[in-house]
C-alpha positions in Angstrom: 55.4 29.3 40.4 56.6 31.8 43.2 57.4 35.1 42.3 61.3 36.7 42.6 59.5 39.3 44.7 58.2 36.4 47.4 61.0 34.9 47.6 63.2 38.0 48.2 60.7 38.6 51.2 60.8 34.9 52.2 64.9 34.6 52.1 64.7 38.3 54.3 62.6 36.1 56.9 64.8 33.3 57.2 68.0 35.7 56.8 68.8 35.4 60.5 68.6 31.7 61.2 70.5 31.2 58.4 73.3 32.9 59.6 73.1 31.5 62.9 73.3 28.2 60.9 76.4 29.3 59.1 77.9 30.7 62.3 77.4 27.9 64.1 78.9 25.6 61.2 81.9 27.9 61.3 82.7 27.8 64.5 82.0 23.5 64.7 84.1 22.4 61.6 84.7 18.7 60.7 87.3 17.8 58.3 86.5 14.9 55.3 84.6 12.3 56.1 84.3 13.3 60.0 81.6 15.3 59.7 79.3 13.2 62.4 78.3 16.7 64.7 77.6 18.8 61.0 75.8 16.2 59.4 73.6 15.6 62.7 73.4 19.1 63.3 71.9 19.4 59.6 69.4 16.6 60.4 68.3 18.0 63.4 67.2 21.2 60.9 65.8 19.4 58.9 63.9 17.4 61.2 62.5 20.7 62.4 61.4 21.9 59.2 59.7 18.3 58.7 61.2 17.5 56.0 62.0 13.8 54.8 65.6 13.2 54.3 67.8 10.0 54.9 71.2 10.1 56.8 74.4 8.2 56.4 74.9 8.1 52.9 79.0 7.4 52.3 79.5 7.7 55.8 77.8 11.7 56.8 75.4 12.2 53.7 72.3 13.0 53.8 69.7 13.0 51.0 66.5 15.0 52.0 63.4 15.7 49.3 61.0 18.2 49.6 57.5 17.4 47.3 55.5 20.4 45.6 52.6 20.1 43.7 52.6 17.2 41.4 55.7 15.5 43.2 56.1 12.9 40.3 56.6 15.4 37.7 59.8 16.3 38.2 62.7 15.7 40.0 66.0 18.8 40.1 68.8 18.4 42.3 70.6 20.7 44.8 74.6 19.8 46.7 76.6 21.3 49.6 79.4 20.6 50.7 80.0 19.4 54.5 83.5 19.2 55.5 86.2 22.0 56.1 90.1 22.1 56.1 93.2 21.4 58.6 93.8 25.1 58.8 94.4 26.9 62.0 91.7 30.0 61.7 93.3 34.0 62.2 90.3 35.6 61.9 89.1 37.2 65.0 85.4 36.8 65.2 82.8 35.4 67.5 82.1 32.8 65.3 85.8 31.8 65.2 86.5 27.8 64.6 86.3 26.5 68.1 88.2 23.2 66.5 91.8 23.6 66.5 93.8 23.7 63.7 89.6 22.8 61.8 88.5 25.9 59.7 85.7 26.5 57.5 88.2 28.1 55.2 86.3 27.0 51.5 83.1 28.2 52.2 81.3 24.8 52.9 79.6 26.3 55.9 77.8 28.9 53.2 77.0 26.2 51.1 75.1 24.3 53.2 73.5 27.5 54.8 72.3 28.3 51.8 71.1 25.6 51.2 68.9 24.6 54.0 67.6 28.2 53.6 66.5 27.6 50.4 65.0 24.0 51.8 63.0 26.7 54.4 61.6 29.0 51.6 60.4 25.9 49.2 59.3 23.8 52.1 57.1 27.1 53.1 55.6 27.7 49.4 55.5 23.8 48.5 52.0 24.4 47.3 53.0 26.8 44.6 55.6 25.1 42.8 55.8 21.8 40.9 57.8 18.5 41.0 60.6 17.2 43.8 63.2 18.8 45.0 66.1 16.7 46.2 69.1 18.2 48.4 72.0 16.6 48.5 74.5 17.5 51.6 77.8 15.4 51.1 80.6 14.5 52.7 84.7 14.6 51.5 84.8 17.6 49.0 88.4 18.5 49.7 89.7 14.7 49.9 90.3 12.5 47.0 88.1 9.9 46.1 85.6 13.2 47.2 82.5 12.7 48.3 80.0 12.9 45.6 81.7 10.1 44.0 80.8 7.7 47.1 77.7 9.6 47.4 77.1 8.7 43.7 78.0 5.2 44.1 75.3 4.7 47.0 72.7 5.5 44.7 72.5 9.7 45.6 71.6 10.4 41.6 68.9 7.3 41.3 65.5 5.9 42.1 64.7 8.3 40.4 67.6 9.5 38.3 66.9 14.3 38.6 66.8 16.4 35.6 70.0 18.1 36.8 72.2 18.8 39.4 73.0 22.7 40.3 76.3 23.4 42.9 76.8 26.9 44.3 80.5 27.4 45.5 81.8 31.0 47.0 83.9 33.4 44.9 86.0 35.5 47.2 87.2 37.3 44.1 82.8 38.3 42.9 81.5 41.7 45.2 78.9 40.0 47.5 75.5 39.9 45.6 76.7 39.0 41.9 76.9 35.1 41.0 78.8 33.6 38.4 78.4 31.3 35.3 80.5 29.8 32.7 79.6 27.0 30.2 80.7 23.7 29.2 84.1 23.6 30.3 84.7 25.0 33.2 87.3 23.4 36.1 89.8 20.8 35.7 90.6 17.4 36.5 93.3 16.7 39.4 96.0 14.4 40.3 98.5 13.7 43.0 101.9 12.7 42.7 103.9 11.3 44.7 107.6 10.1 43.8 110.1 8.7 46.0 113.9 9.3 44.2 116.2 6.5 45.3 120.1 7.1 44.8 122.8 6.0 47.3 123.5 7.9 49.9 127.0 8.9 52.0 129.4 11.5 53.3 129.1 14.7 50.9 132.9 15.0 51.0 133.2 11.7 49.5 131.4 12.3 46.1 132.5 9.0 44.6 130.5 7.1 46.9 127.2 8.1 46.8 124.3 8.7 44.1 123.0 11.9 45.2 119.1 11.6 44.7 118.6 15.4 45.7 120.7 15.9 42.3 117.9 13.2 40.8 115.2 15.2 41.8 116.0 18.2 40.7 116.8 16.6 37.5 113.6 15.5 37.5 111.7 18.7 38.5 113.6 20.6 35.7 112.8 18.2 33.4 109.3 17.7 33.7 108.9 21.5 34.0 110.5 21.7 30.5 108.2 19.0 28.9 104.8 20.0 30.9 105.0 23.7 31.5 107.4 25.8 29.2 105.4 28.0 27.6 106.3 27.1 23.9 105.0 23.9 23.9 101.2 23.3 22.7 99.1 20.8 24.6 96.1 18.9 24.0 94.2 20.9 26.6 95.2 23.5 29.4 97.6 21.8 31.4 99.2 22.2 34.9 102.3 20.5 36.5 103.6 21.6 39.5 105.2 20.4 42.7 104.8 21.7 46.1 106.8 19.3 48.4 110.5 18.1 48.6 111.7 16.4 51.8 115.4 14.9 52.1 116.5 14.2 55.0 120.0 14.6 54.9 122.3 17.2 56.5 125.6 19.9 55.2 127.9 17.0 54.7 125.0 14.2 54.5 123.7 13.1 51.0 120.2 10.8 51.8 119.5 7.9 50.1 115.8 9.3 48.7 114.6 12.3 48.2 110.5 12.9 48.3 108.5 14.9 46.1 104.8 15.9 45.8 102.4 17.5 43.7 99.8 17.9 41.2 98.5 17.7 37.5 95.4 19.1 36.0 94.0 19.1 32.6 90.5 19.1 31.1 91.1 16.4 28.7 90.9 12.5 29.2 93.0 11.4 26.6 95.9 13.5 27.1 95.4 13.1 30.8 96.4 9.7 30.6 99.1 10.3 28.1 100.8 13.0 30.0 101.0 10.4 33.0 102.6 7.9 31.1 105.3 10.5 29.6 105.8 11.9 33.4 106.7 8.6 34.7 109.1 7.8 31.2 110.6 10.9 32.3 111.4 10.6 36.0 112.7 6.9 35.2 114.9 7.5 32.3 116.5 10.7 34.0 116.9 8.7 37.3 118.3 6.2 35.5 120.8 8.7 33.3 122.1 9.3 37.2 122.5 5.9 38.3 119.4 5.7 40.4 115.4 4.9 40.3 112.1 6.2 41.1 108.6 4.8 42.3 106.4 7.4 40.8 102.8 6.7 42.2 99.6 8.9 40.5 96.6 9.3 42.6 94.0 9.7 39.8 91.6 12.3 41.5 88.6 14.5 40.3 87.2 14.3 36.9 87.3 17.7 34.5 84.4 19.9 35.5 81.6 20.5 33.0 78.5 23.0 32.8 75.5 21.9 31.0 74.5 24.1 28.3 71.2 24.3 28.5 71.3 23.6 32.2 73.5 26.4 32.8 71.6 28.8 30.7 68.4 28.5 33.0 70.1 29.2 35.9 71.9 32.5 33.4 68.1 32.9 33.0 67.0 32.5 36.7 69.8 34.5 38.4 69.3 37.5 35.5 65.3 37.3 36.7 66.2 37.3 40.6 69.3 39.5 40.6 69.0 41.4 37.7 71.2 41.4 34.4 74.4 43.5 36.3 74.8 41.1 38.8 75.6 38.0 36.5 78.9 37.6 34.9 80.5 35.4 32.9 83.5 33.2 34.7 86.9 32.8 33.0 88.2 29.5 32.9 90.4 27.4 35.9 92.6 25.2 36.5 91.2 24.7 39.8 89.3 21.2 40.8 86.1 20.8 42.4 84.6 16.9 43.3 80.9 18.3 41.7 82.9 17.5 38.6 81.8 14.0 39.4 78.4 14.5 39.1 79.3 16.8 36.0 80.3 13.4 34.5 77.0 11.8 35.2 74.0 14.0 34.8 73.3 17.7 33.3 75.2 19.9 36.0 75.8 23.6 36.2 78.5 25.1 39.0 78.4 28.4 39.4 80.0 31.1 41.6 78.5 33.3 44.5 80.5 36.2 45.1 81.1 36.9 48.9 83.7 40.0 48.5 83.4 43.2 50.4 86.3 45.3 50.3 85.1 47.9 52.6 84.8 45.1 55.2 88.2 43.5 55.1 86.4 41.2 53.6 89.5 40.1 50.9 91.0 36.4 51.7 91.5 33.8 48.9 89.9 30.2 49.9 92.1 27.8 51.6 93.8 30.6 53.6 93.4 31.1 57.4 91.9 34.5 57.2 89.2 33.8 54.5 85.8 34.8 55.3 82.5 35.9 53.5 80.2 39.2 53.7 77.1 37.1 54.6 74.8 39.5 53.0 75.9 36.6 50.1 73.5 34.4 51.9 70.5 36.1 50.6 71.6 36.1 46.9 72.5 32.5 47.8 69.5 30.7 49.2 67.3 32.9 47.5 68.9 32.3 43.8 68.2 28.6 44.6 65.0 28.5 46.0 64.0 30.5 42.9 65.3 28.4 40.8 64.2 25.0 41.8 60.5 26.6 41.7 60.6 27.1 38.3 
C-alpha cells in the first residue's frame, strides 16, 4: 500500500504533464461521439506509459488496465469523460479551444487529465499495491443514449465484472482542493421532450378561421406547469418540468399551423417517472383537444437516476479524509442535475463525487456549460492524486 505522503510527491512530479495534457485537450475539443483525435491522443499516452488498454469501444472508448501485485485479486474501476460541448469559448487563454464553436466547457478535459495522471502514479508504484486497476475513458457524456451505456453494452463492466466504479466530475461552485460526496441518492434521471402543437393556421385578422396552436401551447405550458411544478402539489420524488424552446413560425398578422416546443423532465424515481409521462401527454392531448387541435408529444427517455453506493462511497469519504484531510471533504446537497455515470450507478456499486475547481481570486467563477467556464488546475493534484490513492488501497 503507498503512503498519502508518496503519492502527494508522485502527483507533484507528474503535475506538469498533466496539465500539458489538460491544456492540450482544451484547446483540441471533440464533441459526442467525434472524439477520434482525443481518444488517439489518450492512446498515444498510454502507449507511452506502456500500459495495456484496448481502443474503439462504442465508437472512441478505450479500456486500459494497469496490474499490481496479485493482479487477480481484485479488480476497481475508474471513468472519464471524453467529449466537450457546441459552445463558442470567451475565455482568453493560450490554451483557448482552437475548434470553433467546440469547448471543453464541462470539465471532461480535467477528468481525463486526472485520470491518466493517476494511471502515471499507479503504473509507477505497481509493485506496492494489490489487484487491477481498470480505466475506463468513454465517449458521449453530454448526448443521450450517453456513452457509458454503449460502453456498458460492449462489455466495459465484464470479463471480469470490478468491485466498483468511482467518477470524479468538477464542481465550479467547491474552492479548488476540497472534493465532494453525497450518498445514495444523488442526481436525477432526464428526459427530452419534444411536442409538435398542430392547429390551423391563417390571417390573424380573421380569427374565425384559424386554430391558433401558439394559443395551444401556451395552454399547454401553463397547464403542465400547474400539474408538474406548483409548489403545493406533493410528488412521489423531486421532480422537474421545464421547457426551454418554442418556435412558431408565423408573423404580426400570421397565425402558423404548429407550434414547437422542447424541454426536459427529471425525477429520481422509476415508478413515477413513467407515470408522470403518461399524465404529461393526457394533458397536452386533452387541452389540445379542448381547442380544437392535436399534438405529437414524443419523450426521449434519457439517463437513469444517479445513485452512490454506501459503502462504496464511504471509502472514498474515508480515502479523500486520509489524503486531504477532514476540512477539505464536504457533504453534497442533492440535484436535479443528470449525469450518464448514472448508468453505471444502475449496474455495479458506484460513487460520483465532486472536485472543486473554484478560485475566486483568479476569476476563476463560471458555472459549467457556459463559454467562460474554467478550472484553477491546482484541482489536478487533489484530483489525480485522490484517485491514485484510492485505487491503491
Amino acid at each position: 500500500m503507498i503512503s498519502a505522503g508518496e503519492i502527494r510527491k508522485l502527483s507533484e512530479k507528474y503535475f506538469s504533464k498533466v496539465i500539458a495534457i489538460r491544456r492540450h485537450l482544451h484547446s483540441h475539443p471533440e464533441l459526442s461521439f467525434q472524439e477520434y483525435a482525443t481518444s488517439e491522443y489518450v492512446c498515444s499516452i498510454l502507449r507511452d506509459l506502456k500500459i495495456e488498454f484496448k481502443s474503439g469501444i462504442a465508437g472512441t472508448g478505450i479500456i486500459a488496465h494497469i496490474n499490481g501485485k496479485n493482479p487477480e485479486s481484485g479488480l476497481k474501476a475508474f471513468r472519464a469523460d471524453l467529449d466537450a460541448l457546441p459552445i463558442h469559448e470567451k475565455n482568453e487563454v493560450e490554451y483557448k479551444s482552437c475548434n470553433t464553436g467546440v469547448m471543453h466547457a464541462c470539465g471532461h478535459d480535467v477528468h481525463t487529465a486526472c485520470l491518466l495522471g493517476a494511471a502515471m502514479i499507479l503504473q509507477e508504484t505497481r509493485d506496492k499495491w494489490k489487484g487491477t486497476i481498470r480505466m475506463i475513458f468513454q465517449p458521449g457524456e453530454e448526448q443521450l443514449p450517453g456513452g457509458a451505456s454503449l460502453m456498458i453494452n460492449e462489455g466495459a463492466l465484464e470479463n471480469p465484472r470490478p468491485e466498483f466504479i468511482i467518477g470524479q466530475h468538477v464542481f465550479p461552485e467547491l474552492e479548488a482542493g476540497k472534493v465532494g460526496f453525497r450518498k445514495g441518492m444523488y442526481m436525477a434521471s432526464t428526459d427530452e421532450l419534444f411536442l409538435t402543437v398542430k392547429g390551423k393556421g391563417g390571417h390573424a385578422a380573421l380569427p374565425s378561421q384559424y386554430t391558433n396552436p401558439i394559443l395551444i401551447a401556451a395552454s399547454i405550458l401553463l397547464r403542465l406547469q400547474n400539474e408538474f411544478m406548483h409548489p403545493e402539489i406533493q410528488h412521489p420524488a423531486p421532480t422537474v418540468l421545464a421547457f426551454g424552446k418554442i418556435e412558431g413560425a408565423g408573423a404580426t398578422n400570421v397565425i402558423p399551423s404548429e407550434v414547437k416546443l422542447e424541454g426536459t423532465f427529471r425525477t429520481m424515481n422509476e415508478t413515477w417517472r413513467t407515470i408522470a409521462h403518461e399524465r404529461m401527454m393526457e394533458i397536452a392531448s386533452s387541452v389540445a383537444a379542448e381547442f380544437g387541435g392535436s399534438v405529437d408529444f414524443e419523450i426521449k427517455k434519457g439517463y437513469p437516476f444517479l445513485v452512490n453506493d454506501l459503502s462504496t462511497t464511504q471509502m472514498m469519504i474515508d480515502s479523500a479524509r486520509e489524503y486531504l484531510g477532514a476540512e477539505n471533504v464536504v457533504e453534497l446537497d442533492l440535484r436535479m442535475t443528470a449525469e450518464d455515470f448514472a448508468w453505471y450507478s444502475q449496474v455495479l456499486p458506484s460513487c460520483f463525487y465532486r472536485l472543486g475547481t473554484r478560485n475566486e481570486s483568479k476569476g476563476i467563477i463560471s458555472p459549467v456549460h457556459t463559454a467562460t467556464f474554467d478550472v484553477d488546475e491546482n484541482a489536478m493534484l487533489t484530483g489525480m492524486g485522490l484517485l491514485a490513492f484510492a485505487a491503491s488501497r
